[in-house]
C-alpha positions in Angstrom: -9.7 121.1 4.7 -6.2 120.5 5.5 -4.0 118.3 2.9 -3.9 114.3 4.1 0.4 114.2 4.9 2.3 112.7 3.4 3.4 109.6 6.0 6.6 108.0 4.7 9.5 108.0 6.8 13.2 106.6 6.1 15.6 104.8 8.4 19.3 104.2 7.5 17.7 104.1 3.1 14.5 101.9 4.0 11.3 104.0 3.1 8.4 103.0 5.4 5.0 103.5 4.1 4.1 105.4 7.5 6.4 105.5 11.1 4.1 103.4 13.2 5.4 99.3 13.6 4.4 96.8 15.8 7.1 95.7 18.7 9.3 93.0 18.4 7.7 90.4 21.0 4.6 91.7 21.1 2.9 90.6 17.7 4.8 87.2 17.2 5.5 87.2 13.0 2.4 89.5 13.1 -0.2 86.6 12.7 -1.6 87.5 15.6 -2.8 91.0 14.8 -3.4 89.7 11.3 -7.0 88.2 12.9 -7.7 92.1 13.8 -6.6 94.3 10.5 -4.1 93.8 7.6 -0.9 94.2 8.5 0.5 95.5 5.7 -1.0 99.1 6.5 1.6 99.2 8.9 4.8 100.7 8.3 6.6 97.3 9.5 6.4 94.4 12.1 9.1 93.6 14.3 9.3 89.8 14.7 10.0 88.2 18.4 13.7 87.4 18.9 15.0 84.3 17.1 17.8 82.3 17.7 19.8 79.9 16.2 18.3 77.2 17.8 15.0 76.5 19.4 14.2 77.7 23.0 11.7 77.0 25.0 11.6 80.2 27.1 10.8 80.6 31.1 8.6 78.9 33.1 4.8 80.3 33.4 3.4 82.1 34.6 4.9 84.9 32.4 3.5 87.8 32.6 1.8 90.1 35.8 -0.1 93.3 35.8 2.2 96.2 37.2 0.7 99.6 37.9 0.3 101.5 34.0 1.8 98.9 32.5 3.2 94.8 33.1 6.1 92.9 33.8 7.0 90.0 32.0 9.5 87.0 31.6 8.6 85.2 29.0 11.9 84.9 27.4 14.0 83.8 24.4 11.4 81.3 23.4 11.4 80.2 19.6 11.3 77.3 17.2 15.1 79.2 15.6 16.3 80.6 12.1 15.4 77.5 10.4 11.7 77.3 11.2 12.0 80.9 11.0 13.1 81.0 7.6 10.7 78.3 6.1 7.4 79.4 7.9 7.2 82.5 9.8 9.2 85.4 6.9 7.8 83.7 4.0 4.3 83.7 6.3 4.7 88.0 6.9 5.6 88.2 2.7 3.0 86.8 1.7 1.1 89.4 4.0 2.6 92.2 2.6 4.6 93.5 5.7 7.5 95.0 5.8 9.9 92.4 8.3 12.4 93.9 11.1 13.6 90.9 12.5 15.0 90.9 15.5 17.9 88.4 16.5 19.6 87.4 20.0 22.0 85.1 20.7 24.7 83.7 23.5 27.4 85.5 21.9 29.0 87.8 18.6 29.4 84.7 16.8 25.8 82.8 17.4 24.4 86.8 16.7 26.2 86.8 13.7 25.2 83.4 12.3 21.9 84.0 13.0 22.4 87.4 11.0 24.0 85.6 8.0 21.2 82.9 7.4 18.3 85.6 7.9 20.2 88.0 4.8 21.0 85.3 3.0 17.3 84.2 2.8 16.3 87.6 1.7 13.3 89.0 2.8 14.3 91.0 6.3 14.1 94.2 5.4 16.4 95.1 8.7 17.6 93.5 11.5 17.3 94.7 15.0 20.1 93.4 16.9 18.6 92.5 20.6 21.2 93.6 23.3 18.9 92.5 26.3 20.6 89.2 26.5 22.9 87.2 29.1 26.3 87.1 28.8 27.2 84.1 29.6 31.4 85.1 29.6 30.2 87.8 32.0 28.2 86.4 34.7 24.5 86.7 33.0 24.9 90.2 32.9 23.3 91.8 29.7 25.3 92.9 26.5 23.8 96.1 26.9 25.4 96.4 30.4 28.8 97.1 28.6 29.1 98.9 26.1 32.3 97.3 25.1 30.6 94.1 24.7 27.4 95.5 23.3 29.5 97.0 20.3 30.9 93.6 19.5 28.1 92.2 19.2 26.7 95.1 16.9 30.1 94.4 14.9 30.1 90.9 14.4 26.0 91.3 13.3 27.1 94.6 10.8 30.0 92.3 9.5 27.5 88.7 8.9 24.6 90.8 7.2 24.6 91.9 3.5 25.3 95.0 2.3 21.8 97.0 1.8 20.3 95.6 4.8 20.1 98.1 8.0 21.3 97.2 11.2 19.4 98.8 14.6 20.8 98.1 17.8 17.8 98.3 20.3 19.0 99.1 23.8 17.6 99.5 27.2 17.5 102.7 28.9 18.8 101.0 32.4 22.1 100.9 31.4 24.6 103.1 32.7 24.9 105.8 30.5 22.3 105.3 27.4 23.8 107.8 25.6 27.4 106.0 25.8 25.9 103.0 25.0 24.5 104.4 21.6 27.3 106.2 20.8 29.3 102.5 21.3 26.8 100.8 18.8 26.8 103.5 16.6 31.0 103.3 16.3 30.3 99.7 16.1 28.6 99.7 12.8 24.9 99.7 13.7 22.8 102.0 11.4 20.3 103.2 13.6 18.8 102.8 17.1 15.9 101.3 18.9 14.6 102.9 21.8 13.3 101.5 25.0 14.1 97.7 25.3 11.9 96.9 29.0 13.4 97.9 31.9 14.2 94.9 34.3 12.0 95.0 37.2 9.9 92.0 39.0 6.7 91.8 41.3 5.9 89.5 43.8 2.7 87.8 44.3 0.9 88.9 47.2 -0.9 85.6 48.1 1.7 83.4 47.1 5.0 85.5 48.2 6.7 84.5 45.2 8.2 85.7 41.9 5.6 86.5 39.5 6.2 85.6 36.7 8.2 83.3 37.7 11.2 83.7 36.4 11.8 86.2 38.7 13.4 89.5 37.1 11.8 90.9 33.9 11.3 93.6 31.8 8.7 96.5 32.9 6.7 97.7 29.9 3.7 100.2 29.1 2.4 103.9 29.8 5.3 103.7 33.1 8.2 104.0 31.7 6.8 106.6 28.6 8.5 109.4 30.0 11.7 107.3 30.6 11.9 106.2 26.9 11.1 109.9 25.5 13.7 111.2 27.6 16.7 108.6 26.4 15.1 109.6 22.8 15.2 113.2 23.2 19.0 112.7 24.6 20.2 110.1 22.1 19.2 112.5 19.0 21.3 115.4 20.4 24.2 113.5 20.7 23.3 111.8 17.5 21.3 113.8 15.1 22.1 111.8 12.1 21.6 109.0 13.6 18.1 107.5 12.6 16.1 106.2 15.4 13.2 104.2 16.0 10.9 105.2 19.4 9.4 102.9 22.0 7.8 102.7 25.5 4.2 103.2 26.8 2.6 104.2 23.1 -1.2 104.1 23.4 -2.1 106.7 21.3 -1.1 108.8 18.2 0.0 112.0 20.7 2.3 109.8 22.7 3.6 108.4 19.0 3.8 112.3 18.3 5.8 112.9 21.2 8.2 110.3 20.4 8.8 111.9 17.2 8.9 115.3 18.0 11.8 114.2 20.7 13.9 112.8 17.6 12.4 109.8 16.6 11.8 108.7 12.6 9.5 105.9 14.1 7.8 104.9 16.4 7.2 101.1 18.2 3.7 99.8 19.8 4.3 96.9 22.0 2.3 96.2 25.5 -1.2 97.9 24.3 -1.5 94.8 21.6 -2.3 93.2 24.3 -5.0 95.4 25.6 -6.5 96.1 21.6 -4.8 94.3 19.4 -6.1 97.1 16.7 -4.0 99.3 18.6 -1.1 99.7 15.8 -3.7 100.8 13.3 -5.7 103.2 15.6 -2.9 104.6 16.7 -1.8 105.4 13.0 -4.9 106.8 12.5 -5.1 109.3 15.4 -1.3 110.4 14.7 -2.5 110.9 10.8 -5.4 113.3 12.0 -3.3 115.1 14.6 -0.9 116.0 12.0 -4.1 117.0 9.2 -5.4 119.1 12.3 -2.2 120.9 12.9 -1.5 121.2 9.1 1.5 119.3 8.5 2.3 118.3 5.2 5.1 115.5 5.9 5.5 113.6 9.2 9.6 114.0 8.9 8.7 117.8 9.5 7.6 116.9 13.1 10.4 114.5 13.5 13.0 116.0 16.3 11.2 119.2 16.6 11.6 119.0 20.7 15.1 120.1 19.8 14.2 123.0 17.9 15.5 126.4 19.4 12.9 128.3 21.9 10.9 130.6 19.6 11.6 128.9 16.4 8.6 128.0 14.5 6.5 125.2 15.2 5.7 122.4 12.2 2.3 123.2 11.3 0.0 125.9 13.3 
């Protein structure tokens, strides 16, 4: 029988018990999936988005079926870092989970205060810095849209958040040039990357001819835009191979998680099939665990960017 492999995985000095988290927005603080499995056999949970204060989102409906996958616009709704700070990460500690909290904002300074209350609380673990946000300044555009503008926000988050605490800047891969847009971050302090945020999209309702959801434009998630997610991966590691990143778009199962890895990823991000199985974080540990006993691994960080590996050049495992 093959050795059980060893499934620890590090990003930017955090050690993660295994590579497989639950997607911010998709899992709340993580008491949702707590009803299905503990969620402290995950490697973390990234929290939805909070704010500095409360918001109460978009108007429902929020969320519509899209071929392999949905589109949603649900939006920055929260109760803010206070209520954040008093129920929701004491809530996940208590659990046992490891917390990536993600944070949004109007600008680098409401980013940045939000960063500086979550790290002086203690308990984050890292922060994942949300670049899928409005500008007001510029027309509602996103952060992410400009890189200029994305990288102060990654500054002014990287200059608010103690020392010790790793900063990931998640971006989209609609922007212009994803690879620019890393490279921007990564100049900008940030000490890793998430990767996909949703691609904006929308659908109309067929009966109704309107938006739905509607709030109009949203994010596309789920098996549909897999491929587009692996790709900016794969691309973002060659321009950036020391640059830790984490992996997201479309997961359902421990080969697509294996394929996110093997394009350059350290770890990997399950978002839109929660809603479909909620046990889907845990499953899908468990059939990336067994594909890696079957192909004799010994350490998932051997698999990790082995897309990049010259033609010919052996392959992790058998």
């Amino acid at each position: 029988m093959s050795p059980i492999p060893d499934m620890r995985t590090r990003l930017a000095g955090l050690e993660l018990d295994n590579p497989i988290m639950a997607a911010a927005g998709c899992a709340g603080t993580g008491r949702e999936l707590a009803r299905f499995f503990d969620i402290a056999r995950l490697g973390a949970v990234a929290t939805k988005s909070v704010t500095l204060e409360p918001r109460a989102g978009r108007p429902a409906p929020r969320m519509s079926e899209s071929p392999s996958g949905m589109v949603g616009a649900v939006g920055l709704q929260g109760p803010g870092i206070e209520v954040f700070l008093q129920r929701d990460l004491p809530w996940l500690q208590s659990q046992g989970g490891t917390a990536v909290v993600s944070v949004a904002g109007s600008g680098p300074d409401e980013y940045a205060d939000v960063a500086r209350r979550l790290t002086a609380a203690a308990g984050a673990a890292m922060i994942e810095v949300n670049l899928s946000c409005p500008d007001p300044a510029a027309q509602g555009r996103d952060f992410a849209d400009v890189p200029a503008e994305a990288a102060r926000v990654v500054r002014a988050v990287r200059g608010a958040a103690e020392d010790g605490v790793p900063v990931f800047a998640k971006l989209a891969a609609d922007a212009a040039d994803p690879v620019a847009l890393a490279e921007a971050c990564v100049e900008a302090g940030a000490d890793g990357l998430s990767m996909v945020n949703c691609l904006r999209g929308m659908a109309v309702d067929p009966v109704t001819l309107r938006p739905a959801p509607a709030g109009g434009v949203g994010g596309v998630s789920g098996p549909a835009i897999r491929p587009i997610a692996v790709g900016c991966v794969y691309r973002t590691r060659a321009a950036l191979p020391e640059v830790p990143l984490i992996g997201m778009g479309g997961v359902q199962t421990g080969a697509d998680a294996l394929e996110f890895l093997a394009a350059g990823a350290s770890a990997v991000a399950v978002g839109t099939m929660n809603f479909a199985d909620p046990s889907a974080c845990v499953r899908i540990l468990r059939e990336l665990q067994q594909l890696l006993e079957e192909r004799g691994v010994d350490r998932v960080g051997d698999v990790v960017g082995a897309a990049h590996r010259p033609t010919g050049a052996a392959v992790p495992g058998r």
